[in-house]
C-alpha positions as CSV (number, residue, x, y, z in Angstrom):
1,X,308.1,-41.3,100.0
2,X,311.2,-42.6,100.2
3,X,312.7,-43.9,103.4
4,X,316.9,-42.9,104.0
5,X,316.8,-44.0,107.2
6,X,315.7,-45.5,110.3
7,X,316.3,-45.7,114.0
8,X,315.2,-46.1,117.7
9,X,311.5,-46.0,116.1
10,X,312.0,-42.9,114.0
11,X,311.7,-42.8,110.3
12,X,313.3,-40.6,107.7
13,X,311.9,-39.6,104.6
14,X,311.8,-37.2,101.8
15,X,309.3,-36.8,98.9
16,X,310.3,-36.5,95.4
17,X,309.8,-33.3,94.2
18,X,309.5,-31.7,97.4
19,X,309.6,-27.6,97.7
20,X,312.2,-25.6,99.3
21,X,314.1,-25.7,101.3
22,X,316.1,-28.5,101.8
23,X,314.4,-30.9,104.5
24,X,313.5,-34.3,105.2
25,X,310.4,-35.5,107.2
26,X,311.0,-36.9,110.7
27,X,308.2,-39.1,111.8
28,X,308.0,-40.7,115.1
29,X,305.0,-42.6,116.6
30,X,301.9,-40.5,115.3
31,X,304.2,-37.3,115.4
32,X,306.4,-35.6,111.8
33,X,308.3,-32.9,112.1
34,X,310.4,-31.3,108.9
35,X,313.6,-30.3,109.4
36,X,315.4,-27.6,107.2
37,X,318.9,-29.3,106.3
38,X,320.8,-26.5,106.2
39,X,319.7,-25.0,109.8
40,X,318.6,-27.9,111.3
41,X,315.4,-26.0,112.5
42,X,311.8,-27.6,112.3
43,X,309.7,-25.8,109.6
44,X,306.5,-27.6,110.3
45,X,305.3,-30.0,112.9
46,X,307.0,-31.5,115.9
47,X,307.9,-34.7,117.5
48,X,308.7,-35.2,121.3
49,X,311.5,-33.1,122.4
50,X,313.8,-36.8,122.6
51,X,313.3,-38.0,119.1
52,X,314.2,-34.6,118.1
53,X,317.7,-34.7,120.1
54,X,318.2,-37.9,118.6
55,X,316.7,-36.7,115.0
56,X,319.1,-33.5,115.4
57,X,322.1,-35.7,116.1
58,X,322.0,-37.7,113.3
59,X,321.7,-35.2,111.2
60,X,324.2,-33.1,112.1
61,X,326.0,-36.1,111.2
62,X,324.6,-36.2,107.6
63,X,323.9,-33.1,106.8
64,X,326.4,-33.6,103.2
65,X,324.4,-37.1,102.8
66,X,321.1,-35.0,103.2
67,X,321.7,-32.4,100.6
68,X,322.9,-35.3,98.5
69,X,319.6,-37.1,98.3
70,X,317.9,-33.5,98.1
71,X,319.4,-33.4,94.5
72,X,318.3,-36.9,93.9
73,X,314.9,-36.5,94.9
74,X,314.7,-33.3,92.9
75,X,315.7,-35.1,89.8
76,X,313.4,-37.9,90.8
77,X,316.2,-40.2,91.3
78,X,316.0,-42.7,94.0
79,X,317.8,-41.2,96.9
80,X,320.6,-43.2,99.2
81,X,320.0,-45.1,102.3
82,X,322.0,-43.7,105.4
83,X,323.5,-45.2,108.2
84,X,321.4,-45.2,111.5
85,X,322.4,-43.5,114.8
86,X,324.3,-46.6,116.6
Protein backbone atom coordinates (compact mmCIF):
# COMPACT_ATOMS: atom_id res chain seq x y z
CA UNK A 1 0.00 0.00 0.00
CA UNK A 2 1.31 2.86 -0.98
CA UNK A 3 2.29 5.73 1.24
CA UNK A 4 1.24 9.70 -0.19
CA UNK A 5 2.04 11.04 2.79
CA UNK A 6 3.18 11.52 6.21
CA UNK A 7 3.01 13.72 9.22
CA UNK A 8 3.08 14.33 13.06
CA UNK A 9 3.07 10.34 13.32
CA UNK A 10 0.18 9.72 10.98
CA UNK A 11 0.49 7.87 7.79
CA UNK A 12 -1.42 8.08 4.54
CA UNK A 13 -2.10 5.37 2.32
CA UNK A 14 -4.18 3.89 -0.40
CA UNK A 15 -4.40 0.35 -1.85
CA UNK A 16 -4.35 -0.29 -5.44
CA UNK A 17 -7.31 -1.42 -6.60
CA UNK A 18 -9.29 -0.33 -3.74
CA UNK A 19 -13.41 -0.21 -3.97
CA UNK A 20 -15.47 2.74 -3.83
CA UNK A 21 -15.65 5.33 -2.95
CA UNK A 22 -12.86 7.46 -3.14
CA UNK A 23 -10.73 7.16 0.27
CA UNK A 24 -7.45 6.85 1.61
CA UNK A 25 -6.43 5.00 4.94
CA UNK A 26 -5.43 7.12 7.89
CA UNK A 27 -3.36 5.21 10.33
CA UNK A 28 -2.12 6.61 13.47
CA UNK A 29 -0.36 4.64 16.28
CA UNK A 30 -2.38 1.16 16.35
CA UNK A 31 -5.51 3.14 15.15
CA UNK A 32 -6.83 3.41 10.77
CA UNK A 33 -9.51 5.22 9.90
CA UNK A 34 -10.86 5.59 6.05
CA UNK A 35 -11.87 8.66 4.97
CA UNK A 36 -14.25 9.16 1.98
CA UNK A 37 -12.46 12.00 -0.27
CA UNK A 38 -15.23 13.53 -1.41
CA UNK A 39 -17.10 14.10 2.13
CA UNK A 40 -14.41 13.85 4.22
CA UNK A 41 -16.46 11.47 6.48
CA UNK A 42 -14.83 8.20 8.05
CA UNK A 43 -16.35 5.08 6.41
CA UNK A 44 -14.68 2.59 8.63
CA UNK A 45 -12.56 2.80 11.73
CA UNK A 46 -11.38 5.64 13.82
CA UNK A 47 -8.35 7.31 15.06
CA UNK A 48 -8.23 9.73 18.20
CA UNK A 49 -10.34 12.68 17.73
CA UNK A 50 -6.74 14.94 17.19
CA UNK A 51 -5.18 12.95 14.42
CA UNK A 52 -8.47 13.20 12.80
CA UNK A 53 -8.48 17.18 13.03
CA UNK A 54 -5.13 17.14 11.84
CA UNK A 55 -6.03 14.14 9.16
CA UNK A 56 -9.18 16.35 8.16
CA UNK A 57 -7.06 19.38 7.61
CA UNK A 58 -4.82 18.19 5.39
CA UNK A 59 -7.07 16.87 3.43
CA UNK A 60 -9.22 19.46 2.85
CA UNK A 61 -6.21 20.74 1.54
CA UNK A 62 -5.68 17.90 -1.00
CA UNK A 63 -8.70 16.84 -1.76
CA UNK A 64 -7.88 17.44 -5.98
CA UNK A 65 -4.35 15.61 -5.09
CA UNK A 66 -6.45 12.78 -3.49
CA UNK A 67 -8.86 12.06 -6.33
CA UNK A 68 -5.67 12.28 -8.45
CA UNK A 69 -3.93 9.33 -6.95
CA UNK A 70 -7.48 7.59 -6.74
CA UNK A 71 -7.26 7.38 -10.59
CA UNK A 72 -3.72 6.21 -10.28
CA UNK A 73 -4.24 3.61 -8.01
CA UNK A 74 -7.24 2.36 -9.97
CA UNK A 75 -5.07 1.96 -12.99
CA UNK A 76 -2.40 0.48 -10.79
CA UNK A 77 -0.14 3.28 -11.43
CA UNK A 78 2.06 4.41 -8.62
CA UNK A 79 0.25 7.29 -7.02
CA UNK A 80 2.09 10.92 -6.08
CA UNK A 81 3.68 11.75 -2.86
CA UNK A 82 1.92 14.92 -1.17
CA UNK A 83 3.14 17.54 0.82
CA UNK A 84 2.80 17.15 4.67
CA UNK A 85 0.82 19.43 7.10
CA UNK A 86 3.75 22.03 8.14
Amino acid sequence: MPTLSAFYGILIQMFWQDHPPPHFHALYAEYEALIDIRTLEVIEGDVPRRALALVLEWAQEHRSELMEDWELCKRRQAPKKIEPLP
